[in-house]
C-alpha positions in Angstrom: 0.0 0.0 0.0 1.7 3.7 -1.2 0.2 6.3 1.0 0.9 10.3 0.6 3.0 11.9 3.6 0.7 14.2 5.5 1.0 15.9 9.1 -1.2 15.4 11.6 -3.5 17.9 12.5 -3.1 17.0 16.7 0.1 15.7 18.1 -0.9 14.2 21.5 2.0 14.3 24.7 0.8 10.6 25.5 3.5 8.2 23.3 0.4 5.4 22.7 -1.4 8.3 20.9 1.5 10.1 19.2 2.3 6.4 17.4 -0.7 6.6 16.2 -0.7 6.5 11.7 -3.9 8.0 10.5 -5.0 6.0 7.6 -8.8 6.6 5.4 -11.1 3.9 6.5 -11.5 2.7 2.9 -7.5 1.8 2.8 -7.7 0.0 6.1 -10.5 -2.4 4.4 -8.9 -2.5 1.1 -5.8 -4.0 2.5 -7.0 -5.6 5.2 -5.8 -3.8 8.3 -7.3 -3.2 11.9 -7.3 -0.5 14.6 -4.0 -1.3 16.2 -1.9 -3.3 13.8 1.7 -2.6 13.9 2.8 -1.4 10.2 6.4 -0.6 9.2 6.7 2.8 7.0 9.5 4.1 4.4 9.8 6.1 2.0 9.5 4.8 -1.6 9.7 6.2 -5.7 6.0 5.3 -6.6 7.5 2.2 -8.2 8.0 -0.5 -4.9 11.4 0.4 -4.7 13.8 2.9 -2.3 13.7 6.3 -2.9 17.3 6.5 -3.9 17.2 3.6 -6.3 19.4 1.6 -4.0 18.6 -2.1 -3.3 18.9 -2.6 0.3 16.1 -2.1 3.1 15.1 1.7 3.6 15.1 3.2 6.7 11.8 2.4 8.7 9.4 4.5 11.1 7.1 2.1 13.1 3.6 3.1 14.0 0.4 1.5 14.8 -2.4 1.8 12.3 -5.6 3.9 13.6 -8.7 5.3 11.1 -8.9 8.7 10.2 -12.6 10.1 9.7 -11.2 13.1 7.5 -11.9 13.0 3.1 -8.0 12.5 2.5 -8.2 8.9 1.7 -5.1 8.3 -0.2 -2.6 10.3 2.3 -1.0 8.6 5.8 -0.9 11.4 8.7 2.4 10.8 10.5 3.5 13.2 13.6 6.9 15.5 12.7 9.5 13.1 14.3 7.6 10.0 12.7 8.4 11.6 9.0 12.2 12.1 10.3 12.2 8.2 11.2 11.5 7.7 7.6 13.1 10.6 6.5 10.5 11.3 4.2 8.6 15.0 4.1 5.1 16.2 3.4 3.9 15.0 0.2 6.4 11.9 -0.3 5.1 8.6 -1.2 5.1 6.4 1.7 5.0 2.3 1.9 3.1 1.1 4.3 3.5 -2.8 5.3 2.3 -4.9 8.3 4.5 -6.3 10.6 4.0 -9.9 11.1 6.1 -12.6 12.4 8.2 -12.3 15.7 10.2 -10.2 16.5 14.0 -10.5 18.7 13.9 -8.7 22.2 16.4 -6.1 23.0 18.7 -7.2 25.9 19.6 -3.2 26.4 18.9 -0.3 24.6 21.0 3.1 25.0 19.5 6.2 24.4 20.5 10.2 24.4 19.2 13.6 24.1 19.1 15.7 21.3 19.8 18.6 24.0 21.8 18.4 27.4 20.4 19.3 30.8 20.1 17.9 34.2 19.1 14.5 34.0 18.3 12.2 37.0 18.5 8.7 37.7 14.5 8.4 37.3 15.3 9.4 33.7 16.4 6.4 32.3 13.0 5.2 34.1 10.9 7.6 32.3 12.7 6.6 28.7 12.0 2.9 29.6 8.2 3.4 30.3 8.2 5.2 27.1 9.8 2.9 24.8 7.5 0.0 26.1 4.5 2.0 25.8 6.0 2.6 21.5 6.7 -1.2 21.5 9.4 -1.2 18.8 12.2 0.6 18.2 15.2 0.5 15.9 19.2 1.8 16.4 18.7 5.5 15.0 15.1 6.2 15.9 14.1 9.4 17.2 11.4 9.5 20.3 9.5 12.8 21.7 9.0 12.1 25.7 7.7 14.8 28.1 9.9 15.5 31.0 8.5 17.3 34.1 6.1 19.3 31.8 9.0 20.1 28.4 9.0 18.4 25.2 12.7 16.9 24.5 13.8 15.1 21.7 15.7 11.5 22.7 17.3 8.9 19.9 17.9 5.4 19.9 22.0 4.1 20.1 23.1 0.5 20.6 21.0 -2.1 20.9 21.6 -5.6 22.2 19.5 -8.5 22.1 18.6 -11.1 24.2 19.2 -13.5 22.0 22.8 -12.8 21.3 23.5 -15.0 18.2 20.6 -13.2 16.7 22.1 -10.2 14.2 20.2 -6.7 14.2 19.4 -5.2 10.6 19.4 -1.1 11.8 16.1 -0.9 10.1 14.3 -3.4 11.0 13.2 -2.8 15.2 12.9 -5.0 18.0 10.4 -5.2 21.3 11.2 -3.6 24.4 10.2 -5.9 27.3 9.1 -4.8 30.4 11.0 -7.4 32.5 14.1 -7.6 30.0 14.7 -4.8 28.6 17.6 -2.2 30.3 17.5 1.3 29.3 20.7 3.5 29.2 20.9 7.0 29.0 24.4 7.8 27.5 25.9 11.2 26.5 25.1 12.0 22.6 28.5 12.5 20.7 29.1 15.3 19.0 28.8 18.8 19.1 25.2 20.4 18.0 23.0 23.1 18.2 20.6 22.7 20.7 16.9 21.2 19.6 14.7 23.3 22.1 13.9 26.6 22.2 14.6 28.8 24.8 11.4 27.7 26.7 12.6 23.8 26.3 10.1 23.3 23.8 11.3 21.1 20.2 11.2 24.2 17.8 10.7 22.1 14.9 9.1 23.1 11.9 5.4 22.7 13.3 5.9 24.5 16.0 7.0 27.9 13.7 3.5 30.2 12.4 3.7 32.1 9.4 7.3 31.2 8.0 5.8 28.3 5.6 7.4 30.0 2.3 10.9 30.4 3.5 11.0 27.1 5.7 9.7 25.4 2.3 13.0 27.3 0.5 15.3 26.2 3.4 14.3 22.9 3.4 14.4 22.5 -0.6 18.2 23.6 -0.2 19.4 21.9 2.6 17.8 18.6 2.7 18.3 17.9 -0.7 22.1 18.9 -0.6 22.5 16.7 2.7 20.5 13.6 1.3 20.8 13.2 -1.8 24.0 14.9 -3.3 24.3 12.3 -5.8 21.5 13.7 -8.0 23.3 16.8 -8.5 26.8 15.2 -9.6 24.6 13.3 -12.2 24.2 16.6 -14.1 27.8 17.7 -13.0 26.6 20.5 -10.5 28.1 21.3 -7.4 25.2 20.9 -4.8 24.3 24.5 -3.2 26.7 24.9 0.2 25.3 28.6 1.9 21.9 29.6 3.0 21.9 33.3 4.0 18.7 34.3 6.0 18.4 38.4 6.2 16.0 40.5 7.5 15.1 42.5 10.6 15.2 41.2 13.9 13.1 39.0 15.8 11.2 37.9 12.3 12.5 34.4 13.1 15.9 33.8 11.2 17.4 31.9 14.1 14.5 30.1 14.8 14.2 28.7 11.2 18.3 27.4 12.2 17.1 25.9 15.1 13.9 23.9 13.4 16.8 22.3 11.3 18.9 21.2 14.3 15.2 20.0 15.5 14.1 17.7 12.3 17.3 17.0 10.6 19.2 13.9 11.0 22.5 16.3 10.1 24.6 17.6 12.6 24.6 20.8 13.0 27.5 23.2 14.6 26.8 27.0 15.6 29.0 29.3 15.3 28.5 32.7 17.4 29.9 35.7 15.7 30.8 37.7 18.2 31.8 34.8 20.6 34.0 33.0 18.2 36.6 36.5 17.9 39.6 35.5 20.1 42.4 38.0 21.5 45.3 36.3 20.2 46.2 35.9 16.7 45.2 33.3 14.4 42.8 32.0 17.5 39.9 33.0 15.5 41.2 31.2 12.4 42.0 28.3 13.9 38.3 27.7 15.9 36.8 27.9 12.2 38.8 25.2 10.5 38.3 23.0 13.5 34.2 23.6 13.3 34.4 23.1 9.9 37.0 19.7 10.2 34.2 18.4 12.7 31.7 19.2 10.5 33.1 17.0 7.5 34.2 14.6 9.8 30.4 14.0 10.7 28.7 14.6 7.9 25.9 14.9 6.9 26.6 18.4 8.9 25.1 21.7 9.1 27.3 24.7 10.0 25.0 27.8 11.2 26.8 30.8 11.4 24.8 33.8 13.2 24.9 37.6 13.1 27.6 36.7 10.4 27.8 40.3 9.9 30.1 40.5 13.1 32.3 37.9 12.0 32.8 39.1 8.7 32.2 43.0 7.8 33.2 44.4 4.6 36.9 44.5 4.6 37.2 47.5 2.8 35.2 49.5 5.7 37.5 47.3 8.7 40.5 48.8 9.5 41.6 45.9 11.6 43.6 43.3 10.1 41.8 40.3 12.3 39.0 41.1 10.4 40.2 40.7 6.8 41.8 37.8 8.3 39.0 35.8 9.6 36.6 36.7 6.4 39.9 35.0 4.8 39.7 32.2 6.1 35.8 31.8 6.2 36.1 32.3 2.5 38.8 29.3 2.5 36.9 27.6 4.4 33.3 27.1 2.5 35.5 26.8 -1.1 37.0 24.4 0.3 33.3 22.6 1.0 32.2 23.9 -2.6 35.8 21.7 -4.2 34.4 18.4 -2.2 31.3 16.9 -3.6 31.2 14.2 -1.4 31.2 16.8 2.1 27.7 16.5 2.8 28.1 20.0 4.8 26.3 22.8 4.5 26.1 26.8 6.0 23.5 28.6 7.0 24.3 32.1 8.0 21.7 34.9 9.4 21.9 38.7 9.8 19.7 41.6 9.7 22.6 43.6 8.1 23.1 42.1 5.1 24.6 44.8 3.1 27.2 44.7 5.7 28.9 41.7 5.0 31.9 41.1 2.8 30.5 41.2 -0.8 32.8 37.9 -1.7 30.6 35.8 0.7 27.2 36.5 -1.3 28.0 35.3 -4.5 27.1 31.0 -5.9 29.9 29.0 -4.3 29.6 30.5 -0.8 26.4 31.7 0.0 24.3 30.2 -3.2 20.6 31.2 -2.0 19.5 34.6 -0.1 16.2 33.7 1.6 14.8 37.0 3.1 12.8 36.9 6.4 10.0 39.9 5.9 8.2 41.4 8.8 4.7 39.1 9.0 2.0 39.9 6.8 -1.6 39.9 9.0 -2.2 36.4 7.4 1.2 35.4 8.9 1.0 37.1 12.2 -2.9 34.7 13.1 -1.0 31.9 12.1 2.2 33.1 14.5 -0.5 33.9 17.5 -2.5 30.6 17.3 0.6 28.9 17.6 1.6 31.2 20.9 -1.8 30.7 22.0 -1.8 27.3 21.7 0.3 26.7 24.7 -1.5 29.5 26.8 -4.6 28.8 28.8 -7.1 31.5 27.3 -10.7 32.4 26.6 -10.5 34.5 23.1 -12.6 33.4 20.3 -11.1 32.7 17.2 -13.3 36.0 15.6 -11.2 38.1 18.5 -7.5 36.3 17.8 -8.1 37.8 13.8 -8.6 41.3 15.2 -5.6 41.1 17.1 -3.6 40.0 14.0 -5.3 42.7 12.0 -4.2 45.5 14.5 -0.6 44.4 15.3 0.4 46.4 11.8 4.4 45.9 12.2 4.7 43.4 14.9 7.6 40.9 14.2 7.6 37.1 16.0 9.4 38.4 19.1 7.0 41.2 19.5 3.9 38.7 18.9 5.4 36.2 21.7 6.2 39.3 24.0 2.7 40.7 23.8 1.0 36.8 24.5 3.5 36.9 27.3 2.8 40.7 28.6 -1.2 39.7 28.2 -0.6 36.4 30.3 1.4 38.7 33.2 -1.5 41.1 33.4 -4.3 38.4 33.3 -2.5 36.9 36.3 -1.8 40.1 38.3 -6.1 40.4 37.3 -6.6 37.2 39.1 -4.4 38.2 42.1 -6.1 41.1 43.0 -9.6 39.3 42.3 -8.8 36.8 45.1 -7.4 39.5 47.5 -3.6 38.6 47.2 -1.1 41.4 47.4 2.6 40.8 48.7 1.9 37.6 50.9 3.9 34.7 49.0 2.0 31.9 50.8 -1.3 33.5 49.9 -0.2 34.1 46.8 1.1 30.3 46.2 -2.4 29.1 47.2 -4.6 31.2 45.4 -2.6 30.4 41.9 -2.9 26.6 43.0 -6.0 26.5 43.9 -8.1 28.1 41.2 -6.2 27.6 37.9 -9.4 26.9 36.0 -9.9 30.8 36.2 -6.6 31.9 35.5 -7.4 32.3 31.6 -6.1 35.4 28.6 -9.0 37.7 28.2 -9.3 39.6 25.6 -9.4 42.5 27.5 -6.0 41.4 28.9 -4.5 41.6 25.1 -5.7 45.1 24.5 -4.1 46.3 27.6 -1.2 44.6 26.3 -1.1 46.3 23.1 -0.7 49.2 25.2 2.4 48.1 26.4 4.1 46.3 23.3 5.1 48.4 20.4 7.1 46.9 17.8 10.2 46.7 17.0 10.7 47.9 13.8 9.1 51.3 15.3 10.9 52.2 18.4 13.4 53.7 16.9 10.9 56.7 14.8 8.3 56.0 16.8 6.1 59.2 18.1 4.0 58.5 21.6 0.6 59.4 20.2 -1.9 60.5 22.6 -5.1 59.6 22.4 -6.7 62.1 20.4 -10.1 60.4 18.9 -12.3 62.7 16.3 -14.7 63.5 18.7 -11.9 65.5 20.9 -11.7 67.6 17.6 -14.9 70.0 17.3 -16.3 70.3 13.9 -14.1 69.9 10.7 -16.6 67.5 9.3 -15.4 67.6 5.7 -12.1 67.5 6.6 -12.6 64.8 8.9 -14.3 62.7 5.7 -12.2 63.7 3.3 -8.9 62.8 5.8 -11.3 59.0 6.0 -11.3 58.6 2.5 -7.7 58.9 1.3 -6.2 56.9 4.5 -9.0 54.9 6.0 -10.5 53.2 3.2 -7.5 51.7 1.5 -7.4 49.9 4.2 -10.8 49.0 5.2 -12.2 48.5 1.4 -9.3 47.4 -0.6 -11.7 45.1 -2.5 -13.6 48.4 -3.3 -10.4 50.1 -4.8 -9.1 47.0 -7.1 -13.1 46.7 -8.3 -12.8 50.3 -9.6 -9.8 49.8 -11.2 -7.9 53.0 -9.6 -4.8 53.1 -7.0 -5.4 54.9 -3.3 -4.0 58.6 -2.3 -0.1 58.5 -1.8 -0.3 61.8 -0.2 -2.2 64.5 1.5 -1.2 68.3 2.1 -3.0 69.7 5.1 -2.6 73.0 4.8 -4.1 76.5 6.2 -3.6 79.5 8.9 -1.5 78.4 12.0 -3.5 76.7 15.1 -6.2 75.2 13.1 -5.8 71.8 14.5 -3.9 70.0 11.3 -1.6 68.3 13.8 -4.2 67.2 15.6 -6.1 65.8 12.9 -3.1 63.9 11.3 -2.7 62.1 15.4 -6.4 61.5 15.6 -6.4 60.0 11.8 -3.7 57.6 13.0 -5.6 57.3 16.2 -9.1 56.0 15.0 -7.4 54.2 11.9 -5.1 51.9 14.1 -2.2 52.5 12.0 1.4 53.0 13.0 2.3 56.8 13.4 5.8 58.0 12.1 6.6 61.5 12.6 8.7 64.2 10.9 9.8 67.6 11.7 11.3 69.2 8.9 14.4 70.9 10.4 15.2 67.3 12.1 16.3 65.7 9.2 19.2 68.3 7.8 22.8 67.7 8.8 25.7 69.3 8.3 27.2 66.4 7.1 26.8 65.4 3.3 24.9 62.6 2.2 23.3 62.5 5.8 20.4 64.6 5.6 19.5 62.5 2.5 20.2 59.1 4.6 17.5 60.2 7.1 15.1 60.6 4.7 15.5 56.8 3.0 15.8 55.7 6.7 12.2 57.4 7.5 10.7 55.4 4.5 12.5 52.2 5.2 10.7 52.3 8.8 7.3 52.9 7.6 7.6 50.2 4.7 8.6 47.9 7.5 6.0 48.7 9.9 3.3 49.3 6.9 0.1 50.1 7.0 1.6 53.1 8.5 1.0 57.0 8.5 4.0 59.1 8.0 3.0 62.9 8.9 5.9 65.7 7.9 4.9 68.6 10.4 6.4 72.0 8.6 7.0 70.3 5.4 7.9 73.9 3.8 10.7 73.9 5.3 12.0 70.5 3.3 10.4 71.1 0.5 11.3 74.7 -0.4 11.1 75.5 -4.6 14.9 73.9 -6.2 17.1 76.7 -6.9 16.5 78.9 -4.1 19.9 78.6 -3.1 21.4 79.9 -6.4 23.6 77.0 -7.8 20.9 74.3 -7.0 23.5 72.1 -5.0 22.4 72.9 -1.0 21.0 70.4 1.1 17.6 71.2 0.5 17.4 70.5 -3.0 19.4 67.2 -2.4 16.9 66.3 0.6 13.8 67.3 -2.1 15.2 64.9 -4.8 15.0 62.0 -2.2 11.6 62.8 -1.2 10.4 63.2 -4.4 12.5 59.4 -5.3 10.9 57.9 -1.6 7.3 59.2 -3.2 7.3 58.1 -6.9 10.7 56.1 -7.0 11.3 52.5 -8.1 10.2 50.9 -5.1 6.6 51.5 -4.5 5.0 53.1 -1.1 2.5 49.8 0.0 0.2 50.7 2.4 1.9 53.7 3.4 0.4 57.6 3.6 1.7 60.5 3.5 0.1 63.1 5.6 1.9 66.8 5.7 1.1 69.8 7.4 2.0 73.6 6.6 0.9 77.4 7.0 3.1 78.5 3.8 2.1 76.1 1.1 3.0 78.9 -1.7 7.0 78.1 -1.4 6.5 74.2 -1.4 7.9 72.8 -4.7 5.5 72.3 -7.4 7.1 68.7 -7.8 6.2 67.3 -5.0 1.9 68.6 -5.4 1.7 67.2 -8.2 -0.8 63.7 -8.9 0.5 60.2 -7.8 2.7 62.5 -5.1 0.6 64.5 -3.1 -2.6 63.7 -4.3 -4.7 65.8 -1.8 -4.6 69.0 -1.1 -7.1 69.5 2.2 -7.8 73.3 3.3 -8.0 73.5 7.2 -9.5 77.0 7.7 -10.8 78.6 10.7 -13.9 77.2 12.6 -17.0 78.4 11.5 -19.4 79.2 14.6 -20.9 75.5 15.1 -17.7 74.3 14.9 -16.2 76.6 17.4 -19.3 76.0 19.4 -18.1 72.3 19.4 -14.5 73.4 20.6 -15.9 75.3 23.3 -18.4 72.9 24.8 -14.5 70.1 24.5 -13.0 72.6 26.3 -15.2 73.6 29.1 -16.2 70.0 30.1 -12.4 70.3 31.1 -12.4 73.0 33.1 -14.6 74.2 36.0 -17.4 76.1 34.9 -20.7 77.5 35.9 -23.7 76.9 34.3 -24.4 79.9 33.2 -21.5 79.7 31.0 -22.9 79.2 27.3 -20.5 78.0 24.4 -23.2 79.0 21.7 -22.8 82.3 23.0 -18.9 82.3 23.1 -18.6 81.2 20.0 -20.9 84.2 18.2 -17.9 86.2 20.1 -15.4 85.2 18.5 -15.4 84.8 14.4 -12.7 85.0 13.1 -10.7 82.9 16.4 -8.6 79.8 15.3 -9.1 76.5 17.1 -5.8 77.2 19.2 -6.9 80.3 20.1 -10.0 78.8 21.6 -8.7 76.7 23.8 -6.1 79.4 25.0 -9.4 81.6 25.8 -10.4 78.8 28.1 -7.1 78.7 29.9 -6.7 82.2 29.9 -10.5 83.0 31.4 -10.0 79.8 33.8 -6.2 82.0 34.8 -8.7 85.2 35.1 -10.8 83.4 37.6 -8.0 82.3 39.8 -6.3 86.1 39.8 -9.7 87.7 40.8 -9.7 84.7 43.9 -7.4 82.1 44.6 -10.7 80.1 45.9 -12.6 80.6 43.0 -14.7 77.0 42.5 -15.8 77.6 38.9 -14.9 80.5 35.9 -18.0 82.6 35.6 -18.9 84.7 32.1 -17.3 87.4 33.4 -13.9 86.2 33.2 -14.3 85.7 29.3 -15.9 88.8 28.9 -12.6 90.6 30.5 -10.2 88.0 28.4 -12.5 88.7 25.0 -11.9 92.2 25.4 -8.0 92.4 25.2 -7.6 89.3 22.7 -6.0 89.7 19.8 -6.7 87.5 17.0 -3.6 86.3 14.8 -5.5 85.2 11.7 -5.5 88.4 9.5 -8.3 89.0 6.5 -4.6 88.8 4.1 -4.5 85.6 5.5 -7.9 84.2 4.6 -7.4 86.3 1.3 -3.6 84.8 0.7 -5.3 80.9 1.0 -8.0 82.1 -1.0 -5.9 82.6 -3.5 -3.8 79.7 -3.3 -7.2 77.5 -3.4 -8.0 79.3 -6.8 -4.5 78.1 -8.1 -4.4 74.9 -7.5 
């Protein structure tokens, strides 16, 4: 019987269950199997023979037959370590026999761990209950087993039988007896990476969320290099030797290393970059060609080299010589792996400076493939928190995990595992102070032992944690946005909409956009007399949208230095690509974007800072899900470049507030401050036309300051006090003002 590989969609702790081969019901009939038979699985061509062509028995994972109710009929649902028995992967064609016939009983078996720690003599007792509960094992075999709550990975060494003129065939198993059997636990030889994770859990490949494409184009290069080199030298190609995984940090690049360590059969070797750099000379040099002799030595090997960008910069930027040294020798080192077809070795390096390392690493020969690891797309990020979840007692529903992914816009994997583990912190410290535990540790203890049933995530407890995770790719640019919602800004209902359509729906109706055939706003100019709340509007817009908020002030980004005003500008962009859907909001935009030339010979900064704005806006690489939002009193010496279509798209005039809008401001403002009753914001705002939103709410403070002068005890600020403030006022917004934007309207 050929069966497709598949995974199973529940791996169970218990051993009884986790052997356990899922086959369609209509297969067990046809070939005449029953719940419990024990069947012997390997991988096969299609044709009844070994993958590989070869002759001799493959190598055999063990497993007890068990009916699957799902519509796959012709696949074979195998757990993660099951498919690494029979190194076989998803999608393979699998034989599947019965085992019949008796089989010889192991005398004793050794096994080790995948990992180190601190075993204890009841260990060997725990691997023994386990391997009896399996039944049959053979020399090679790898085994999950639970160990005071963690997941660790053991395999099968030596085995002697009972029956000692009896030979073993390594794939072929034997029968662990109760009574017979003695079970060993021995150190494993060799050097590796460690299997677990850094909460001892296996980080295999099942246990990564949305990393599917580039674990697929990891595993396409490595495995085939490590089994099956053969097939390359038939066509007379060199097998590829380097991996290079690149992007920003905590996106999962050492995570993907460690899922190799976990389901490969390879060794695998790490190399710290930073760690590795010794004092005295040649050290360095000499550690590397000893990893890499070991590595040959035990091939099939994988050699993973992280933050490779401190072990080799770019020599022409190092003015040490122990650099240029050791990039030298690392260069040596992986030809020399390249010239020998038969080194089943390969390298996998990972950085999140790529364009930092030596340019002679990242060409075919050394570093064949480049496999970037982006920032998590919202599809990637509910695959990445069901898998954090998984492991956490909580109550959200599945509808409230998709809004979580939908409004973590630039969270990476570490910043999705710190907010599960922020929102697990705060539902616990919500429990405490439900049962009336504060600093006793006893009481504290008790009431966590006692009602654990209770102690569950809320989705209230992942907002507040959202509060207190931001991510990464933002903390460098970010901007701590209060929280300014529309209603705190009185009127401006046009502006408001028209702010709604370019940003909002993009986002919200992207369906609605692609239907009509047409591309969303790049950019929007809010322009207008000063203190006419177009800061404010740009933080509320980011505010209500849920987007991340990037801000700019003009003068900020010049530098004296050459090249580096123009650096902060790409830097800005790179951010909010990163951490798209974002907002980016350039406060005083005139002053970057003053008209080319104004300087006389066209060289100054600002025209060099204008060119790379005008490239970040309509360059070669596209703005995705990122705004522009800009704010200015003097949009007459902004370049015409940069207002033209596909640019700045929208041009939004933020005027003064007409009376019901300042009617809206006042009634903000004085449910702020004390006030009397008598106090009437209709009336206030007939008194002042022709006031600017800022100069409302400085009339508030400054009648409130009137009250206080005339008696330190005052309880609320009467009309009188804005009567004596209205009368020496002086209103900033000019008629040639109003005129001056008038015009400016009628130009553009």
């Amino acid at each position: 019987m050929e069966l497709v590989a598949a995974a199973k969609r529940k791996e169970s702790e218990q051993p009884r269950t986790a052997k356990r081969a899922l086959i369609g019901i209509a297969q067990m009939q046809k070939h005449g199997l029953t719940a419990g038979d024990l069947i012997r699985i390997y991988l096969t061509s299609g044709d009844g023979s070994n993958s590989n062509g070869s002759t001799h028995r493959p190598v055999v994972a063990f497993g007890t037959a068990w009916p699957s109710f799902l519509d796959a009929e012709d696949e074979i649902q195998l757990t993660g370590v099951a498919l690494l028995n029979c190194q076989a992967m998803l999608g393979d064609r699998l034989a599947v026999e019965r085992v019949v016939g008796p089989r010889p009983v192991a005398h004793s078996v050794a096994v080790s761990f995948t990992a180190p720690f601190a075993s204890t003599e009841f260990t060997a007792i725990h691997a023994k209950e386990v391997l009896v509960d399996i039944g049959y094992v053979r020399p090679g075999m790898l085994v999950d087993i639970g160990i005071n709550g963690t997941k660790r990975r053991m395999r099968v060494g030596s085995i002697e039988l009972q029956n000692r003129d009896m030979d073993l065939d390594s794939g072929e198993g034997v029968v662990i007896s109760r009574e017979h059997t003695k079970v060993v636990v021995v150190e494993a030889p060799g050097e590796a990476l460690p299997a677990e994770s850094n909460n001892g859990q296996i980080a295999g490949y099942d246990s990564i969320g949305g990393l599917d494409k580039e674990i697929s184009e990891v595993r396409r290069l490595i495995e085939a290099s490590l089994r099956e080199p053969h097939l390359f030298a038939e066509y007379g190609l060199q097998p590829p030797r380097g991996v290079l995984l690149f992007g920003p940090p905590g996106t999962g690049k050492t995570l993907i290393a460690r899922a190799v360590a976990a389901e490969s059969q390879a060794h695998v070797h790490i190399i710290n970059g930073a760690e590795i750099v010794n004092k005295f000379y040649g050290e360095t040099e000499a550690k590397l060609r000893d990893i890499f002799d070991s590595a040959r030595r035990q091939s099939p090997s994988v050699i993973f080299i992280d933050e490779v960008d401190a072990l080799c910069p770019k020599r022409d930027d190092s003015d040490g010589e122990a650099e240029k040294r050791i990039v030298a020798t690392l260069l040596t080192l992986m030809d020399g792996i390249a010239d020998r077809s038969n080194d089943r070795v390969v390298v996998i390096g990972a950085t999140n400076r790529p364009n930092a390392i030596d340019p002679a690493l990242r060409r075919p020969g050394r570093f064949d493939r480049e496999v970037e690891v982006p920032i998590p797309s919202p599809s990637a990020r509910l695959q990445i928190l069901r898998k954090k979840l998984a492991g956490t007692p909580h109550s959200l529903t599945a509808e409230q995990v998709e809004l979580v992914a939908a409004a973590t816009h630039g969270f990476v994997g570490a910043d999705l595992e710190a907010l599960v583990r922020e929102s697990a912190v705060i539902a616990i410290k919500r429990h405490l102070s439900q049962a009336g535990v504060v600093n006793d540790v006893l009481s504290l203890q008790a009431a966590v032992s006692n009602d654990l049933t209770h102690l569950r995530v809320e989705h209230s407890d992942v907002l507040s944690g959202l509060q207190l995770v931001r991510p990464s790719t933002m903390r460098e640019v970010t901007l701590e946005i209060p929280n300014v919602k529309w209603s705190d800004i009185g009127g401006q209902h046009e502006t408001k909409q028209l702010l709604k359509e370019s940003v909002e729906w993009p986002l919200k109706h992207p369906e609605a956009f692609q239907r009509m055939g047409i591309r969303p706003p790049k950019g929007v100019l809010l322009y207008g007399p000063p203190g006419c709340s177009k800061t404010l509007t740009a933080k509320a817009l980011a505010t209500e949208a849920g987007l991340n908020f990037i801000a700019v002030r003009g003068p900020e980004l010049f530098s004296k230095w050459v090249g580096e005003s123009e650096k902060a500008v790409r830097e800005v962009f790179r951010k909010a690509r990163a951490a798209a859907p974002a907002i980016v909001f350039f406060d005083e935009i005139d002053a970057l974007t003053v008209k080319r030339g104004a300087a006389g010979d066209g060289t100054s900064v600002a025209d060099r800072v204008l060119s790379q704005l005008l490239t970040e806006l309509d360059g070669i690489e596209p703005l995705v899900n990122v705004t522009v939002v800009a704010a200015t009193n003097r949009p007459d010496v902004i370049d015409a470049g940069i207002l033209r279509p596909d640019r700045i798209d929208r041009l939004i005039y933020v005027g003064p507030p007409d009376t019901p809008t300042r009617a809206d401001i006042f009634r903000i403002q004085l449910r702020r401050i004390a006030c009397a009753s008598s106090v009437n914001a209709e009336a206030l705002a007939k008194q002042t036309d022709g006031f600017s939103g800022a100069e409302v709410v400085s009339l508030c403070q400054e009648a409130a300051i009137e009250a206080m002068t005339e008696d330190p005890d005052a309880q609320c600020v009467e009309p009188r006090h804005f009567e004596r403030c209205l009368a020496g006022f002086k209103r900033r917004i000019t008629p040639e003002m109003l005129q001056f934007y008038a015009d400016f309207r009628a130009k553009t």
